[in-house]
C-alpha positions as CSV (number, residue, x, y, z in Angstrom):
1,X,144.4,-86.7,-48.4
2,X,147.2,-89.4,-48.1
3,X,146.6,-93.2,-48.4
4,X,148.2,-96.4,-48.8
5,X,146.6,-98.6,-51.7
6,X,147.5,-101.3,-53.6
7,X,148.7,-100.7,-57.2
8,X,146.0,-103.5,-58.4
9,X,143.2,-100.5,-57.2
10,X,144.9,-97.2,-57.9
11,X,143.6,-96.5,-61.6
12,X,140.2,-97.6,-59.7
13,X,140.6,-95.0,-57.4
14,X,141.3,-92.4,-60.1
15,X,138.2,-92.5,-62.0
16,X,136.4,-92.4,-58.9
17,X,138.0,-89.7,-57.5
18,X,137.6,-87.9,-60.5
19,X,133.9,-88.7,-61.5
20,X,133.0,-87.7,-57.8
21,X,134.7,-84.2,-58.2
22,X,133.3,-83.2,-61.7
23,X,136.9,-83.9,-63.3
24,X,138.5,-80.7,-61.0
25,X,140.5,-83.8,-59.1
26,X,144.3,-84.4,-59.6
27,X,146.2,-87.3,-58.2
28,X,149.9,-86.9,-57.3
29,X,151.1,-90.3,-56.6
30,X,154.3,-92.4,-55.8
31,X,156.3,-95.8,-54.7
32,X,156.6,-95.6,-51.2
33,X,157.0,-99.6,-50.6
34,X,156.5,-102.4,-53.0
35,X,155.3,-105.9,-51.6
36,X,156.8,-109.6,-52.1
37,X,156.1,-111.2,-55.5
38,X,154.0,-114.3,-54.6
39,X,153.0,-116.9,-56.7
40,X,153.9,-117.7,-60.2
41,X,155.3,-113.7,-60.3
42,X,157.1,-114.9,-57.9
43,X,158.6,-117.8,-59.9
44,X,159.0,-116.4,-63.1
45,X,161.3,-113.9,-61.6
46,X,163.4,-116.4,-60.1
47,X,163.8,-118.2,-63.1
48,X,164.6,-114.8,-64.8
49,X,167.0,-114.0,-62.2
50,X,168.9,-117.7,-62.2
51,X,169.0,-117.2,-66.2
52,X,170.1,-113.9,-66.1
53,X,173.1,-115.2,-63.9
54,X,174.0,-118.1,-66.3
């Protein structure tokens, strides 16, 4: 099975996935995209970022 999920409910997804299949589940998994920081993320990065560049 292949599916696009948010980080935020990935390790949700494990346990279920696992308690469902009696622990005989494995999970490959990787980065295909990553969405824009929103937010105070978002703002703390930039100020990273400008500092960084000081």
């Amino acid at each position: 099975m292949q599916a696009n999920i948010s980080q935020s409910k990935l390790f949700d997804q494990i346990i279920d996935l696992r308690s469902q299949t009696l622990v005989f589940a494995t999970l490959d998994w990787s980065f295909e995209r990553m969405a824009e920081p929103t937010g105070r993320v978002a703002d703390d990065l930039f100020e990273q970022h400008r500092a960084a560049a000081e």
